[in-house]
ROBADREN-885795 format. One line per 2 residues: their letters; for each residue z negated, x negated, y negated of C-alpha. Coordinates in steps of 0.1 Angstrom, whole numbers. Example, Ala and Ser with C-alpha at 12.3 -4.5 7.8 and 13.67 -1.06 7.14 Angstrom:
residues 2
AS = -78 -123 45  -71 -137 11
END
This chain:
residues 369
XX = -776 -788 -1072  -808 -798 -1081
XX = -837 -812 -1056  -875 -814 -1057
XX = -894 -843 -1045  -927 -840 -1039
XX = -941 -875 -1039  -929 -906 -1064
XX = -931 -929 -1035  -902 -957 -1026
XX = -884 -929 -1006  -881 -910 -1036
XX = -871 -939 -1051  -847 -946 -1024
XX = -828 -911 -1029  -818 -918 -1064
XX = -786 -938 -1058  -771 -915 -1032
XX = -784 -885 -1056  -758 -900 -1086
XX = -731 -905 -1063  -736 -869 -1047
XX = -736 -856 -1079  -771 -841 -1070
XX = -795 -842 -1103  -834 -854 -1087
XX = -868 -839 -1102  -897 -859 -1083
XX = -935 -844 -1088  -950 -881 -1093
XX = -987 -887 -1089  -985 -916 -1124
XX = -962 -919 -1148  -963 -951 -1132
XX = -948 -941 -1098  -925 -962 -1078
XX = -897 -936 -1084  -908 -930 -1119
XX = -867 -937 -1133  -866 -898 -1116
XX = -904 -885 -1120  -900 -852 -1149
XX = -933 -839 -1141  -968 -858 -1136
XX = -991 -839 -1116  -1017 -835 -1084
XX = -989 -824 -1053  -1024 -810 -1040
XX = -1024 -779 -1071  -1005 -751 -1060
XX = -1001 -739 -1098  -989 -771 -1106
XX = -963 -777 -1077  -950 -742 -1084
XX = -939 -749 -1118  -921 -780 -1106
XX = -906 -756 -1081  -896 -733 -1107
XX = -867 -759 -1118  -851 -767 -1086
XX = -830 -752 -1062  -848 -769 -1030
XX = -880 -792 -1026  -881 -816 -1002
XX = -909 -847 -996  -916 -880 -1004
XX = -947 -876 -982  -967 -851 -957
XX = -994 -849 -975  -989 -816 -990
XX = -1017 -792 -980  -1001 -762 -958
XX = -1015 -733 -982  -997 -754 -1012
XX = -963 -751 -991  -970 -713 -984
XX = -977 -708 -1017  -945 -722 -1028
XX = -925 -700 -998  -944 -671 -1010
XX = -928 -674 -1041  -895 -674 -1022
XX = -887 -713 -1025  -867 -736 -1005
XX = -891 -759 -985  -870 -781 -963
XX = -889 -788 -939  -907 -758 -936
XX = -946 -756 -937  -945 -745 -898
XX = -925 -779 -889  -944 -800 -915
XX = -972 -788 -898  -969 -811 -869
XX = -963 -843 -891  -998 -832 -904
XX = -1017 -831 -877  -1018 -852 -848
XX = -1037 -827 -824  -1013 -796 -832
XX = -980 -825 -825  -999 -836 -791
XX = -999 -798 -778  -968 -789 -791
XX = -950 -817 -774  -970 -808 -741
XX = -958 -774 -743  -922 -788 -752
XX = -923 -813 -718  -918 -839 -739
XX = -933 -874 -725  -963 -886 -745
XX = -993 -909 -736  -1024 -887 -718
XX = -1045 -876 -750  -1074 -853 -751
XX = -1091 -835 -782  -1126 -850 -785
XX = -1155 -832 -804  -1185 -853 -795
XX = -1193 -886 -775  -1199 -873 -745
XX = -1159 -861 -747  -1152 -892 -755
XX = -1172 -911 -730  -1153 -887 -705
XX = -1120 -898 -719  -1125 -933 -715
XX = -1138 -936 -683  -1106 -910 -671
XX = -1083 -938 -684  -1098 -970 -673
XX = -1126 -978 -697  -1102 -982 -731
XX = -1087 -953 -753  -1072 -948 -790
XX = -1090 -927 -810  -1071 -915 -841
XX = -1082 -890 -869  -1059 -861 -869
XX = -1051 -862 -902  -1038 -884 -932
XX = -1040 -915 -912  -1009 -940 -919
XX = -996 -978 -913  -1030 -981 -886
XX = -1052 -967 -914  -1073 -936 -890
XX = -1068 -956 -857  -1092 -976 -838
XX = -1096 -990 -803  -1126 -977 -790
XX = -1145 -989 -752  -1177 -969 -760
XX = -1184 -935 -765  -1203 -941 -797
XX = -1177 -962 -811  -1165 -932 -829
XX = -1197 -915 -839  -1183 -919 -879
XX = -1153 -902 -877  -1166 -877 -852
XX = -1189 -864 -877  -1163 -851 -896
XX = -1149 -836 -869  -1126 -836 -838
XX = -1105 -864 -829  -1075 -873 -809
XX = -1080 -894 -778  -1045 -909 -761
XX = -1043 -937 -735  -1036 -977 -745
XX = -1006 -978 -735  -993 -1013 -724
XX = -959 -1013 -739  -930 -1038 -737
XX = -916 -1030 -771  -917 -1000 -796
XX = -886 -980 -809  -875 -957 -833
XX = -852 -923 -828  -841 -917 -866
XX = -822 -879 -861  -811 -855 -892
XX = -808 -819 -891  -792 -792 -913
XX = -804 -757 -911  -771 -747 -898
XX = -782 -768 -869  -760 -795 -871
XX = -777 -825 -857  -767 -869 -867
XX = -786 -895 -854  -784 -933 -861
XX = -784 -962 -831  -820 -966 -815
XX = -839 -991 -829  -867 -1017 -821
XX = -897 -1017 -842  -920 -1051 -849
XX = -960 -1038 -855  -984 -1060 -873
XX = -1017 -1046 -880  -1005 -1013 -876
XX = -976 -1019 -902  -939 -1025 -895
XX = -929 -1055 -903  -895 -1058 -892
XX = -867 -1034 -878  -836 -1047 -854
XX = -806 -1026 -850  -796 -1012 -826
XX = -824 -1021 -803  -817 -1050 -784
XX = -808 -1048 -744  -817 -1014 -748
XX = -807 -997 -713  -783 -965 -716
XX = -808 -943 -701  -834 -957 -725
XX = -808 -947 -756  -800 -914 -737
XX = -837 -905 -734  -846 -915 -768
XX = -818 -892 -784  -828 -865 -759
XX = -864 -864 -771  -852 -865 -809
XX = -828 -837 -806  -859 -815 -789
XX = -885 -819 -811  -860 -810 -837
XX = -843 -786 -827  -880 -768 -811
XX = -902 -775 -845  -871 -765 -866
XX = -867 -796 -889  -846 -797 -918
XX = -839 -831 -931  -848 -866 -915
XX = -871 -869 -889  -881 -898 -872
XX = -895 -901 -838  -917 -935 -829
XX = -912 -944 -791  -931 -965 -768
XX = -913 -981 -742  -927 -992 -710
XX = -926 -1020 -686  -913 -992 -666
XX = -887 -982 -688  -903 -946 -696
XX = -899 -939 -729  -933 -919 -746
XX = -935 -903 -783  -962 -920 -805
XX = -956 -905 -834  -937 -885 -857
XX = -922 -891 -896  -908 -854 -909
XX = -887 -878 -941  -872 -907 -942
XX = -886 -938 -929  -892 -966 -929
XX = -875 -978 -892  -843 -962 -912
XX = -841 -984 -941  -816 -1006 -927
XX = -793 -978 -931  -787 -983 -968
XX = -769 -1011 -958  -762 -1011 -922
XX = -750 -977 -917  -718 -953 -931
XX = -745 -928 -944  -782 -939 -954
XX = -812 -917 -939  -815 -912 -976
XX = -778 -898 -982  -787 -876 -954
XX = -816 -862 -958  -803 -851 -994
XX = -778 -834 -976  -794 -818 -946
XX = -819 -803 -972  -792 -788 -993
XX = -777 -776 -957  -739 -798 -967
XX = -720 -812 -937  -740 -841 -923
XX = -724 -879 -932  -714 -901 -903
XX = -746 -922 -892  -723 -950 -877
XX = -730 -986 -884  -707 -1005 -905
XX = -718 -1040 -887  -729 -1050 -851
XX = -762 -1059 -859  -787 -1051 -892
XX = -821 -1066 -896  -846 -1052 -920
XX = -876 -1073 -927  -906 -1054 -953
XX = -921 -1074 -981  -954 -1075 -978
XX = -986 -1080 -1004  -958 -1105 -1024
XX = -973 -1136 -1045  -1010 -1139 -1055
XX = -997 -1140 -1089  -979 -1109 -1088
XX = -948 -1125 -1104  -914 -1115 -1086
XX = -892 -1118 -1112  -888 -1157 -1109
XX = -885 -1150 -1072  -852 -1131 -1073
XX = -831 -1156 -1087  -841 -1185 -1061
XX = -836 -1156 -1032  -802 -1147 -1040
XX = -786 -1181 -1045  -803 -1194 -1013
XX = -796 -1161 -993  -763 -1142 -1009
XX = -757 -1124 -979  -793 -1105 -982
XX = -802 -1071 -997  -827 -1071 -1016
XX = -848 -1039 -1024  -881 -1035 -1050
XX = -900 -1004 -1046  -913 -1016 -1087
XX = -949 -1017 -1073  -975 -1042 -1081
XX = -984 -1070 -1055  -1012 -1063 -1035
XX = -1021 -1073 -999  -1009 -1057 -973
XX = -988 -1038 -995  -954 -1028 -994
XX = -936 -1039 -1023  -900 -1034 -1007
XX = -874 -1047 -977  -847 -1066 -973
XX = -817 -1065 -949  -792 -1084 -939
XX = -758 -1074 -918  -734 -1092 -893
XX = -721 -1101 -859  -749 -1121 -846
XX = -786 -1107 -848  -803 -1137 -848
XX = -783 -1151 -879  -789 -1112 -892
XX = -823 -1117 -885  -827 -1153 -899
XX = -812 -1144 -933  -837 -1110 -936
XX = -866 -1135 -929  -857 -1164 -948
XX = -851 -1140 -978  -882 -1121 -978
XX = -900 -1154 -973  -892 -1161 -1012
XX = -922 -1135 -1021  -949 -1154 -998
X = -971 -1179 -1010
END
């Protein structure tokens, strides 16, 4: 079995171990020879070239996706030419575009904040006032980690990004925490999902992941999976999806946004879990029975690395980390430091979240200056 990543991101990275111990030979379509996942990149090219993406294809028995980013008549191109694309371009579709995921999930029931699509200031203006002077406003495309969202009070506030086009318009909404619903689907229709999790934002980036949530209520948990197993099952994903929740003061749970790969709530998995998001998704795209998503410990705590030292040196880092933290997990995505980037994540396992928790911080605190 052979599989196609689009993408030589850190999740493509991240599927090579369980790819040797499925036995499953990778082939990722890197954007550099440098790519973060460049031990598995065989071909260097632009994902955005349909002739180039369908000679990848040619070797491979299924492509899959290290990102979204894939234009939709590059995906039909590829199914035209009678290729496995797990997910499909009609799911992926909706990981693309934030306006087409607001009205599907409207059609579907499926609580979300109140959004509009605004075209101009004055729908904008119209917006704001309707929900109490404040609004998101968020490009509808290729935004990520708060990159194409801003906090808008005025109708001109947007005028920029309007000019390019329409926008998406949602609600602030005042949220007690935010959560993850990390669910993995086969095209048989078998469904796994891991524990709910929280989320911890920082300028729009995750910075740390606790799991499972805690005090999480059951009808929070049962809602959560509810909405996960919908949108899968109505958009027809195949592979990991992963479904970012707010949750209110008033316990309603609302979808944010949605992940069509793995993710990056779900790396605690690879060490916290009986079967990694990245295990999985390898399997739900080659449609094998789906692994067991239990977790192997109470409690997992998964804290990114961020920007790392000034002088970009980690290797004189590691050694200090794991003697002072042995019961850490340490993973490098092999990218150069830079702020604000992520350069990996570490996680740490146990009985006790906050000594979980502790142990993720202290060790990723060896890559700060």
């Amino acid at each position: 079995m052979r599989v196609g990543v689009i993408g030589g991101g850190q999740l493509a990275r991240m599927m090579v171990p369980p790819a040797v111990e499925l036995g499953v030979e990778l082939a990722v379509l890197g954007e550099a020879p440098d790519a973060s996942a460049r031990i598995a990149v065989t071909t260097v090219g632009d994902y955005r070239d349909a002739d180039v993406v369908l000679a990848f294809a040619r070797g491979v028995d299924v492509i899959t996706f290290d990102h979204e980013h894939v234009p939709q008549e590059v995906l039909h191109a590829l199914v035209d030419a009678g290729v496995v694309v797990r997910p499909g371009p009609d799911a992926l579709r909706h990981a693309q575009d934030k306006l087409v995921l607001r009205e599907r999930l409207q059609g579907l029931g499926v609580p979300q904040p109140e959004w509009a699509r605004v075209a101009d200031a004055e729908e904008l203006g119209a917006f704001i006032e309707r929900v109490g002077g404040r609004a998101v406003v968020k490009t509808p495309r290729g935004g990520y980690d708060g990159h194409g969202v801003r906090i808008v009070s005025s109708a001109h506030e947007a005028d920029d990004w309007l000019a390019d086009g329409p926008l998406l318009a949602e609600e602030v909404v005042e949220f007690r925490r935010e959560l993850a619903q990390l669910v993995a689907r086969r095209p048989s229709g078998e469904v796994a999902m891991w524990s709910l999790v929280e989320t911890v934002q920082g300028d729009g980036v995750c910075r740390e992941v606790f799991a499972p949530a805690p005090h999480a209520t059951a009808r929070v948990e049962r809602v959560a999976r509810e909405i996960a197993h919908t949108v899968a099952e109505a958009l027809g994903v195949t592979g990991v999806l992963a479904v970012e929740l707010f949750e209110t003061f008033d316990e309603r749970v609302l979808v944010n946004e949605l992940a069509m790969r793995p993710h990056n709530s779900g790396h605690w998995t690879i060490d916290g879990a009986v079967t990694s998001q990245f295990e999985q998704h390898l399997r739900a795209v080659l449609d094998l029975p789906l692994g067991s998503p239990d977790a192997i410990a109470p409690w997992s705590a998964m804290v990114n690395v961020l920007g790392g030292p000034a002088d970009g040196d980690l290797d004189r880092r590691v050694p200090r980390l794991m003697a002072d933290q042995p019961a850490a997990k340490l993973h490098l995505y092999g990218k150069t430091t830079r702020p604000g980037r992520k350069i990996g994540h570490v996680t740490a396992t146990g009985d006790d979240l906050d000594d979980a928790v502790f142990v993720a911080r202290a060790a990723a605190a060896f890559f700060e200056d």
